[in-house]
DOBAFI-739388 format. One line per field, with one value per residue: residue number from 0; y, x, z of N, C-alpha, C in turn. Coordinates in Angstrom, 2 decimals. Layout:
REM residues N
nr = c(NUM,...)
n.north = c(Y,...)
n.east = c(X,...)
n.up = c(Z,...)
ca.north = c(Y,...)
ca.east = c(X,...)
ca.up = c(Z,...)
c.north = c(Y,...)
c.east = c(X,...)
c.up = c(Z,...)
***
This chain:
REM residues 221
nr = c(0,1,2,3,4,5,6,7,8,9,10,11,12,13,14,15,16,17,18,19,20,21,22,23,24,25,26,27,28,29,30,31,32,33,34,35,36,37,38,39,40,41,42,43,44,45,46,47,48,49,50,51,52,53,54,55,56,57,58,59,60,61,62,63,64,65,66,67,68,69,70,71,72,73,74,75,76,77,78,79,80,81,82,83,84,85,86,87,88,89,90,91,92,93,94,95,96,97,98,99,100,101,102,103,104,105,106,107,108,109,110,111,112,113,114,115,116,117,118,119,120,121,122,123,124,125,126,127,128,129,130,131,132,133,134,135,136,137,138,139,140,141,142,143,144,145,146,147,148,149,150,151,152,153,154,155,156,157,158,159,160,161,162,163,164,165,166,167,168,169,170,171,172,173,174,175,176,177,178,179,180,181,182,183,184,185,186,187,188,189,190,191,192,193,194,195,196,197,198,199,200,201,202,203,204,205,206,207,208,209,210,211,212,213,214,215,216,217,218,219,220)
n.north = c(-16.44,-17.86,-18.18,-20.26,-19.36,-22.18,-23.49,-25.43,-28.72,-32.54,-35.81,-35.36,-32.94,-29.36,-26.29,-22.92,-19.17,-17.78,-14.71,-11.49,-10.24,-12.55,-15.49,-18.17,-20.14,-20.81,-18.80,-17.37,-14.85,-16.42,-15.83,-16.23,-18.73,-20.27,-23.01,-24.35,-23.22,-24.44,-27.14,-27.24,-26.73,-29.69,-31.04,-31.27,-31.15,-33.61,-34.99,-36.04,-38.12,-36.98,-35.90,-33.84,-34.26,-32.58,-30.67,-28.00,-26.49,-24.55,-20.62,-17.51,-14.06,-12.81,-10.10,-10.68,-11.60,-14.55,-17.04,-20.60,-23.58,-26.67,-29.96,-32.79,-35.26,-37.32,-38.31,-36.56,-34.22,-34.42,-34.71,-32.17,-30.13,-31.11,-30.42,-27.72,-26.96,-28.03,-25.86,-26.19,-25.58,-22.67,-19.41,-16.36,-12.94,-10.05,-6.47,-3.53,-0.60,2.34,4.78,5.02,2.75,0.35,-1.20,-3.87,-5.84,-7.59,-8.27,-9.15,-9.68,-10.48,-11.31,-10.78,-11.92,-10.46,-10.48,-9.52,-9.91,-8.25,-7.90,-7.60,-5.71,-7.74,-8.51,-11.45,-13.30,-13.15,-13.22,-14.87,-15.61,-13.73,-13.93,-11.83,-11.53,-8.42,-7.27,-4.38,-3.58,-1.72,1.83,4.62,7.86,9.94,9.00,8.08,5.61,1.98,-0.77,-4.20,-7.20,-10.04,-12.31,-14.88,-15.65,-17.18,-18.08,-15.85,-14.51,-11.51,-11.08,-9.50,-7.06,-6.15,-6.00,-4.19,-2.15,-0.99,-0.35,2.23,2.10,1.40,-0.87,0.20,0.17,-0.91,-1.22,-1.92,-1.66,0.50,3.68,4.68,4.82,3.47,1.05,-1.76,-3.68,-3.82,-6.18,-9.49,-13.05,-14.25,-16.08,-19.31,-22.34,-25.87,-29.32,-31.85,-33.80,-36.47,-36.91,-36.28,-34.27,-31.12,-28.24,-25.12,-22.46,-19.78,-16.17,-13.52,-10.22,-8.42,-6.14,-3.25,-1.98,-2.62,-2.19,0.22,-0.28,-1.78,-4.36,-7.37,-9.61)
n.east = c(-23.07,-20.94,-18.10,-15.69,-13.33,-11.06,-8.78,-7.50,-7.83,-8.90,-9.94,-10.87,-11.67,-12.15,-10.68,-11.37,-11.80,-14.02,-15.96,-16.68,-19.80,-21.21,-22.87,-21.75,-23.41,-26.86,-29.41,-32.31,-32.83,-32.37,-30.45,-27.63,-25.38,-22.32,-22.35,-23.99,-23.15,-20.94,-21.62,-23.24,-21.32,-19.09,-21.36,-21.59,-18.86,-18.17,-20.29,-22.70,-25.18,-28.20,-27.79,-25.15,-22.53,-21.57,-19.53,-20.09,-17.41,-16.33,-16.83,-17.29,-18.45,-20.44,-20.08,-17.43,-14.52,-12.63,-10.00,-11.14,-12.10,-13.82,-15.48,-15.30,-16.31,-17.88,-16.00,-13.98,-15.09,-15.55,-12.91,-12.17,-13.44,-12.92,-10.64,-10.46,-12.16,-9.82,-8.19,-6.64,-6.60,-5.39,-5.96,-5.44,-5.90,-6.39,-6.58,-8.00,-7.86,-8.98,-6.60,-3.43,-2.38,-0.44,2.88,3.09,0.54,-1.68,-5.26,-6.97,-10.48,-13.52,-16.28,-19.41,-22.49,-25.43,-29.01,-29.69,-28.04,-25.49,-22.06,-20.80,-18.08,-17.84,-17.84,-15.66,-17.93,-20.30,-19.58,-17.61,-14.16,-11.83,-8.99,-7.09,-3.69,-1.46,-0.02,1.46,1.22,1.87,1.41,-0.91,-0.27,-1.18,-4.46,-4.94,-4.79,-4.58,-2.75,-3.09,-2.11,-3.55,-3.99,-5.93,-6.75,-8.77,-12.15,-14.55,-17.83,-17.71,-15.70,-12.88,-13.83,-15.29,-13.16,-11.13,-12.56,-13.52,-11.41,-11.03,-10.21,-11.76,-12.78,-12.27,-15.35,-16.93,-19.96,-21.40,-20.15,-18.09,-17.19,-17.61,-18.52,-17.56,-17.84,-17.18,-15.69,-12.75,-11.60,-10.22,-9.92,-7.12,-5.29,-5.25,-4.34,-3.71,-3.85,-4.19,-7.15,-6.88,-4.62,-2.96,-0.79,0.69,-0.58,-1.09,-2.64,-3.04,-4.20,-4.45,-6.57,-7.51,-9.22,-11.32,-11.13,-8.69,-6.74,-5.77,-3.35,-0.09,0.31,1.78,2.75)
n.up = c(-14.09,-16.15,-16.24,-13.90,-11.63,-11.68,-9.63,-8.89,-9.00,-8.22,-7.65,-5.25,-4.09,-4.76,-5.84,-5.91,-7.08,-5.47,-6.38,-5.89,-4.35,-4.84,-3.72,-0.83,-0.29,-1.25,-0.10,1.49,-0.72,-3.09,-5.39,-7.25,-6.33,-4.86,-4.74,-5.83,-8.68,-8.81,-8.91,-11.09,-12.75,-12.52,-12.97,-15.55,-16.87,-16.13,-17.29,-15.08,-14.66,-12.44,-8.97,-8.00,-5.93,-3.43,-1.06,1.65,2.74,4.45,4.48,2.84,3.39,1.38,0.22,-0.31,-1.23,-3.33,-2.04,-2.56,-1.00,-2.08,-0.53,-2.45,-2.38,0.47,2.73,2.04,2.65,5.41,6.76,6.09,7.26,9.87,9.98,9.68,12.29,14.21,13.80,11.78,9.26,7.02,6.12,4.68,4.68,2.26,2.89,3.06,4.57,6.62,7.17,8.74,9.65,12.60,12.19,12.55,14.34,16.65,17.23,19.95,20.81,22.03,20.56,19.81,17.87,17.23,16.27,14.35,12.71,12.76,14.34,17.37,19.69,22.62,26.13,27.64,28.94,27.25,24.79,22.06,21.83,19.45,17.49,15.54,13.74,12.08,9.03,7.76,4.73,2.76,2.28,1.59,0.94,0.38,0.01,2.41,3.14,4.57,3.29,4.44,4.99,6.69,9.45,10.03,13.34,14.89,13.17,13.28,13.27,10.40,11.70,11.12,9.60,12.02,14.03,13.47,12.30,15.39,15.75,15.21,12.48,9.90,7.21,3.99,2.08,3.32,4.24,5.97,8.58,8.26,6.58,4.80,1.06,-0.70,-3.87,-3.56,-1.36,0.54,1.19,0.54,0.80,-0.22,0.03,0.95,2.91,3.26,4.68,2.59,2.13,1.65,0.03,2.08,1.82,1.97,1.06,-0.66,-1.90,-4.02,-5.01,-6.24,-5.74,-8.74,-9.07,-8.32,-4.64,-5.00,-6.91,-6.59,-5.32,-5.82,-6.00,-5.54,-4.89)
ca.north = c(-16.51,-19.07,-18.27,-20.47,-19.83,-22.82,-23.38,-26.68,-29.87,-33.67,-36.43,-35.27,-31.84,-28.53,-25.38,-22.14,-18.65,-16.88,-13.67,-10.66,-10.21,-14.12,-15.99,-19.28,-20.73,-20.50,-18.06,-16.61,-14.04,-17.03,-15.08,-17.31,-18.98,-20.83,-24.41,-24.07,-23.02,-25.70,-28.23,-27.37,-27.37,-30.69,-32.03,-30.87,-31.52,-35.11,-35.87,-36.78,-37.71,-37.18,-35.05,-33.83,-34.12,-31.19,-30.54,-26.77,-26.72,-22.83,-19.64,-16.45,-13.31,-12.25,-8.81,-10.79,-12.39,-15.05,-18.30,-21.47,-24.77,-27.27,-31.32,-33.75,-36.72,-36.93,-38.37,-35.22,-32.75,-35.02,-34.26,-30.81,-29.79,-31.65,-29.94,-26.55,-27.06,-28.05,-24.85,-26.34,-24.15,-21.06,-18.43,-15.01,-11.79,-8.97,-5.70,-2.15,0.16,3.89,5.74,4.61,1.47,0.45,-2.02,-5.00,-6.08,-8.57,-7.81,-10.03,-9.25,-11.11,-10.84,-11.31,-11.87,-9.85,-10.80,-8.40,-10.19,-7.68,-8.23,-6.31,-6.21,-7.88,-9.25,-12.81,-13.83,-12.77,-13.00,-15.51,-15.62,-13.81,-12.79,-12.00,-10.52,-8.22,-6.45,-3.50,-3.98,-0.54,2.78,5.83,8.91,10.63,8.52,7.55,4.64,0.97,-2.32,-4.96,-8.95,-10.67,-13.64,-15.22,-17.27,-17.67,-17.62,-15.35,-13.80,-10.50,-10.73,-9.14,-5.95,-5.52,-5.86,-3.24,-0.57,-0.68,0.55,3.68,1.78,0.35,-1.51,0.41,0.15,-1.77,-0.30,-1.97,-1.21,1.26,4.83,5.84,4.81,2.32,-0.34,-2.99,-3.43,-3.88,-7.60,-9.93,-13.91,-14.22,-17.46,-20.50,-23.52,-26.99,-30.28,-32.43,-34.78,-37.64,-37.48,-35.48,-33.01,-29.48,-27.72,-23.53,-21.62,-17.89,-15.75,-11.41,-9.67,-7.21,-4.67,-2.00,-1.13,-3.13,-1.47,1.34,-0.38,-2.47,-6.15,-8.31,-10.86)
ca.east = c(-21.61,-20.53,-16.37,-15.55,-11.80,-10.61,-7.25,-6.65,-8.83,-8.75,-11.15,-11.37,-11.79,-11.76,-10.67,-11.73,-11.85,-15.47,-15.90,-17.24,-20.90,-21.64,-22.84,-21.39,-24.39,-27.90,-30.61,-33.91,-32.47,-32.35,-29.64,-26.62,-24.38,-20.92,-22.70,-25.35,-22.40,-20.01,-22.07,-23.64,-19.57,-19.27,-22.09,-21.35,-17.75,-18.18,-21.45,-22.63,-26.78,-29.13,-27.37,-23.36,-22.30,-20.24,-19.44,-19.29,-16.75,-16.15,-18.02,-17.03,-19.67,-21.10,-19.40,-16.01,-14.03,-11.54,-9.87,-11.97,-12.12,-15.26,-14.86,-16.04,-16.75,-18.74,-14.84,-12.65,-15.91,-15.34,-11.83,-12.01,-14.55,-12.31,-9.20,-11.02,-12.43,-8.86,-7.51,-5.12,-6.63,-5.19,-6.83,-4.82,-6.40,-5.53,-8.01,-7.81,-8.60,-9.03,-5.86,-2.30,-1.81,1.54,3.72,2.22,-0.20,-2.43,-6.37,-7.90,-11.78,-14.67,-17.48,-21.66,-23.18,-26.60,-30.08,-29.73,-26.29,-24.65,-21.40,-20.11,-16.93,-18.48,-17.12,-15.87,-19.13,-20.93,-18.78,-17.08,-12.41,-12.12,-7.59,-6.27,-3.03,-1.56,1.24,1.35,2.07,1.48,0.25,-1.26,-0.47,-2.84,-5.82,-5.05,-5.28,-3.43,-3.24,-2.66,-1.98,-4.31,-3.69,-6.91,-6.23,-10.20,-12.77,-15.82,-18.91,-17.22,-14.66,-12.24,-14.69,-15.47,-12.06,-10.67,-13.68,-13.52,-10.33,-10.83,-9.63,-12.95,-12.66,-12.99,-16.00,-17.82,-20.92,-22.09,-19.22,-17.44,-17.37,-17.61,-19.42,-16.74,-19.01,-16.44,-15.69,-11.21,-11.24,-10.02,-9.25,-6.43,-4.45,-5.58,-3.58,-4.58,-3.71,-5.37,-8.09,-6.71,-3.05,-1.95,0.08,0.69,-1.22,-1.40,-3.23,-2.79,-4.98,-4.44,-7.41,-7.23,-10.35,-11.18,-10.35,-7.47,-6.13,-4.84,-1.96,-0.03,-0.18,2.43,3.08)
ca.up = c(-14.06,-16.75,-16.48,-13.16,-11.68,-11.01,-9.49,-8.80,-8.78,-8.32,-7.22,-3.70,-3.73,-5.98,-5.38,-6.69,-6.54,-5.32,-6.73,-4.69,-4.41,-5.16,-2.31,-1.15,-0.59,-1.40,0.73,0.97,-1.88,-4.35,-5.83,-7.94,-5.46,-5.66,-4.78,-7.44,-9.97,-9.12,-9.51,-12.72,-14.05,-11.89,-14.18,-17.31,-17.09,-16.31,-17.62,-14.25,-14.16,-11.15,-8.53,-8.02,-4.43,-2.93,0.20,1.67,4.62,4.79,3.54,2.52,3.03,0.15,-0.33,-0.13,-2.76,-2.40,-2.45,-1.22,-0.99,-1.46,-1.55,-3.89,-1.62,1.65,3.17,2.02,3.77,6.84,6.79,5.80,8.39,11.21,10.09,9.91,13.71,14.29,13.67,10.70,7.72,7.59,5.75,5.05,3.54,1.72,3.54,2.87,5.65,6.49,8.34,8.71,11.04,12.97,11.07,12.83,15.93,17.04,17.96,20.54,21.19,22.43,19.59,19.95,16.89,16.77,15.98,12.88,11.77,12.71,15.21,18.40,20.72,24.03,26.83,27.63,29.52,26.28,23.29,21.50,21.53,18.25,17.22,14.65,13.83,10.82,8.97,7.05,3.08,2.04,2.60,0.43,2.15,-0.64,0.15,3.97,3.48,5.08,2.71,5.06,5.20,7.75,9.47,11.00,13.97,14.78,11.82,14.15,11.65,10.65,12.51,10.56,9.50,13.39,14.63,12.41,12.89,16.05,16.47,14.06,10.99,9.22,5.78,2.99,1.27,3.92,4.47,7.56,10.29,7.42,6.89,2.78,-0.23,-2.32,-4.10,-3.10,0.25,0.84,1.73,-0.36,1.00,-1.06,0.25,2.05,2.90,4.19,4.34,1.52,2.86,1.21,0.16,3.23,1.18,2.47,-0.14,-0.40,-2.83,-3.69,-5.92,-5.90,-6.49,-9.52,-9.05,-7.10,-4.60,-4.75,-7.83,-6.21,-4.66,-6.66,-5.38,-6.17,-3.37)
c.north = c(-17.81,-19.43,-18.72,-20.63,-20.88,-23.48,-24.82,-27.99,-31.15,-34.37,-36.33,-34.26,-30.86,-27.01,-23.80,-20.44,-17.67,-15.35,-12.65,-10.63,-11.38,-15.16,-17.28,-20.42,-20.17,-19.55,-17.84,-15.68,-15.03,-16.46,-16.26,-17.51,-20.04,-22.17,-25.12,-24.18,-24.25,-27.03,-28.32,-27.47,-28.22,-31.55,-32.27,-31.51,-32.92,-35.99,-36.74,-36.63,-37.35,-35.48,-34.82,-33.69,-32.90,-30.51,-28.70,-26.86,-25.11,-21.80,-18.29,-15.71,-13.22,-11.55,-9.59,-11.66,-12.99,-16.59,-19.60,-23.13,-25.72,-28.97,-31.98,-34.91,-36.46,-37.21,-36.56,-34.30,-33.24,-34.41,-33.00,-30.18,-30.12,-30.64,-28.34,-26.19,-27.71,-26.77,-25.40,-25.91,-23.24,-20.61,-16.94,-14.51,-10.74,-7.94,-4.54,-1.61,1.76,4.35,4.56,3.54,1.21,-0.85,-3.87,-5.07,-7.14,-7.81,-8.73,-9.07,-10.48,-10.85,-11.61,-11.44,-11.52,-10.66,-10.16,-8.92,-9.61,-8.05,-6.97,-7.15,-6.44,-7.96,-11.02,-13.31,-14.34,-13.10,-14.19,-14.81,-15.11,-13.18,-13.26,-11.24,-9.99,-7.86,-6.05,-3.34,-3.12,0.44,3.94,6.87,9.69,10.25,8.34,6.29,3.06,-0.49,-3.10,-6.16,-9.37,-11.84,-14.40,-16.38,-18.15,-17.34,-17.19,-14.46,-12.21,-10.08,-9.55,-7.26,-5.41,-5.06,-4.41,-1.79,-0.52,-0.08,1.53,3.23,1.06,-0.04,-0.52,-0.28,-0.95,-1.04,-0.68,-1.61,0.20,3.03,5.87,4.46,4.14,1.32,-1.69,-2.84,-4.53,-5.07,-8.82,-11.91,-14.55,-15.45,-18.52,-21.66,-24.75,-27.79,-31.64,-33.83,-36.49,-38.17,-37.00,-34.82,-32.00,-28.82,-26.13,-23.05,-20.18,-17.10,-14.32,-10.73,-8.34,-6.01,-4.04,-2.77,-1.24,-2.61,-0.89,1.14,-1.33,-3.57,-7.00,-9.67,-10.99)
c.east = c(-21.17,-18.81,-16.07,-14.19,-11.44,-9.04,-6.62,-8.33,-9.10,-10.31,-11.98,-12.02,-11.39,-11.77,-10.56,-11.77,-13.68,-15.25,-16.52,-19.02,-21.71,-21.82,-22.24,-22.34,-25.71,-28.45,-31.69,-33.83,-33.30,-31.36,-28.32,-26.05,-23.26,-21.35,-22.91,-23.89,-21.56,-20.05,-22.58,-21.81,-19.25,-20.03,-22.17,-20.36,-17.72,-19.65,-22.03,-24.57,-26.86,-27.99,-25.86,-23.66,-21.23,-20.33,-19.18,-18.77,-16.34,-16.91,-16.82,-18.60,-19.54,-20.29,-17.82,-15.50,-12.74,-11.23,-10.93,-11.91,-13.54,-14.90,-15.99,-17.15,-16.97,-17.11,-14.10,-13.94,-15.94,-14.51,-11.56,-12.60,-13.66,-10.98,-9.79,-11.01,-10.94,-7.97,-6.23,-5.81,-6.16,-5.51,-5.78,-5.85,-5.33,-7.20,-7.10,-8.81,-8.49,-7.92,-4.59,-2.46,-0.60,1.13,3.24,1.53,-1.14,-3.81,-6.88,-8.77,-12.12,-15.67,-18.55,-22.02,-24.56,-27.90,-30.31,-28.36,-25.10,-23.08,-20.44,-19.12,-18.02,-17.68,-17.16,-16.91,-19.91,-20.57,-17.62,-15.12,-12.20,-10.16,-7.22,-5.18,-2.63,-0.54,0.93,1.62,2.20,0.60,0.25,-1.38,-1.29,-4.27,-5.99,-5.56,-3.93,-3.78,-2.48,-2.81,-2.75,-4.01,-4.81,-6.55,-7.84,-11.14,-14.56,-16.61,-18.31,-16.18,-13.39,-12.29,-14.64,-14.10,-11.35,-11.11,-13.83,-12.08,-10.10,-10.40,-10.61,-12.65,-13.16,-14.33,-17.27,-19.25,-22.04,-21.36,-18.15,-18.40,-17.47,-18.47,-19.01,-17.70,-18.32,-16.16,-13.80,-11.17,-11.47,-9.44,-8.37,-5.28,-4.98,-4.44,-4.13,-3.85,-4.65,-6.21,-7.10,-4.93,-2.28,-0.85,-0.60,0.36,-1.51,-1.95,-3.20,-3.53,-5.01,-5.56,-6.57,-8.56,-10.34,-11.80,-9.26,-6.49,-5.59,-3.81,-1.67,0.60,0.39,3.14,2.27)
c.up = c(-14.70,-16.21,-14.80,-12.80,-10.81,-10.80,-9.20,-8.46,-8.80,-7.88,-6.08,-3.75,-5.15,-5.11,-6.00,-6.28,-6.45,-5.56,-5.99,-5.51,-4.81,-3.70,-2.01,-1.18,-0.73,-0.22,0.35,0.00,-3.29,-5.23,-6.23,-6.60,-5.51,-5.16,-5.83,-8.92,-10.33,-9.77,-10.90,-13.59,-13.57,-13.44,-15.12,-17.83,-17.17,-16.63,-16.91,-14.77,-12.66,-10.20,-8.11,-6.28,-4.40,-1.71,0.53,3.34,4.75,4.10,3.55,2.57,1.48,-0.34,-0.60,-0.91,-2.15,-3.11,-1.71,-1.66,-0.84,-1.67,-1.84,-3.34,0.18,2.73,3.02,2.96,5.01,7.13,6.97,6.99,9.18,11.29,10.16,11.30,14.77,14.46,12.10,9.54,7.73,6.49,5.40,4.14,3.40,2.35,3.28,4.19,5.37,7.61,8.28,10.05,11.69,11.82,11.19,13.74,15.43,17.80,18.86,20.92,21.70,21.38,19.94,18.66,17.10,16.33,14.06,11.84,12.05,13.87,15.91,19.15,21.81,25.20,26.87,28.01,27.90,24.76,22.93,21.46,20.13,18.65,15.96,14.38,12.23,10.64,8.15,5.92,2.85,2.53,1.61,1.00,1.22,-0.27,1.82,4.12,3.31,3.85,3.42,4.94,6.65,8.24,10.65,12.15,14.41,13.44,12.75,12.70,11.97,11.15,12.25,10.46,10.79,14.17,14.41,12.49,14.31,17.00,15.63,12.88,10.27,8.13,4.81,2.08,2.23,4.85,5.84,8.99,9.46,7.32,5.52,1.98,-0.94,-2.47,-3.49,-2.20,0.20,1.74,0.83,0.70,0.11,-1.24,0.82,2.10,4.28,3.78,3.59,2.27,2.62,1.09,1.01,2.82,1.78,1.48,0.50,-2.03,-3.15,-5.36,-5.88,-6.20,-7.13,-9.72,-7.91,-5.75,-4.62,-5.47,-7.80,-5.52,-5.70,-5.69,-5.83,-5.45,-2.68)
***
């Protein structure tokens, strides 16, 4: 992946968008990942020797494409990290599901995360505070299907995917809690907003995905 989108970028921090099926960081795969990439355009760009520093303070799965944020200097991933565990990032998506939803609601669960990765509704004893709430952008009464705005208030593994399928509405195209065959899986992190490590500006970002399955609605806000 040479073509890197990047949306905004200073001395502190850079912010970019991860493409679906690209990991954010390295694994036992060995498979490209958006660390690895950054830094090689990091090094290039400024003709840095020896090694680029870069901080990762959030992830995106794999299957999921999006906006993100990584910083420059071991200060802004202090920052970033604190304000994360803070709750002051916020995060929205764009998700496609299966079946008509109401117009808005809020999910609170409890989630376990699995030995296998995978993640279930538990109880409190057991399971991690996971809510998030949503509203309805669009629906395809041809396809049956909801495009909705997300608004994470916890960031739990999956959360999103599980929440969703377990109330009869699974993610298109998500083939671990999902219910069809789309190669792309209908979750898109499409906004973030934070306050900048350094100059304490209110900073938002916004990026639409244009492929499938997103395609089939048209996406303009």
């Amino acid at each position: 992946m040479n073509n890197l989108n990047v949306l905004y970028e200073d001395n502190h921090l850079i912010v970019v968008v991860k493409p679906i099926n690209i990991l954010s960081q390295s694994d036992s795969t060995n498979d490209l990942d958006m660390l690895t990439i950054i830094k090689k355009y990091l090094k290039e760009k400024y003709h840095k020797p020896g090694n680029v520093y870069l901080g990762l303070v959030h992830r995106l799965d794999r299957v999921v494409g999006g906006v993100m944020v990584f910083a420059k200097t071991s200060k802004a991933a202090s920052r970033l990290s604190d304000s994360i565990r803070k709750n002051e990032v916020h995060k929205v998506y764009l998700a496609i599901v299966h079946g008509k939803v109401k117009d808005k609601d809020t999910f609170v669960d409890y989630l376990k995360k699995m030995d296998d990765f995978s993640t279930i509704i538990s109880n409190s004893k057991e399971g991690k505070y996971a809510e998030l709430s949503y509203e309805l952008i669009d629906y395809s009464k041809e396809l049956n299907l909801s495009l909705v705005k997300v608004y994470l208030k916890t960031g739990r593994h999956h959360q999103i995917r599980v929440q969703f399928a377990s109330r009869n509405h699974p993610l298109v195209g998500d083939n671990r809690y999902g219910i069809d065959k789309e190669k792309n899986i209908g979750l898109f992190a499409y906004q973030l907003s934070f306050v900048h490590p350094v100059k304490k500006e209110e900073m938002t970002f916004t990026y639409l995905p244009k492929d499938k399955p997103f395609s089939i609605f048209n996406i303009s806000k």
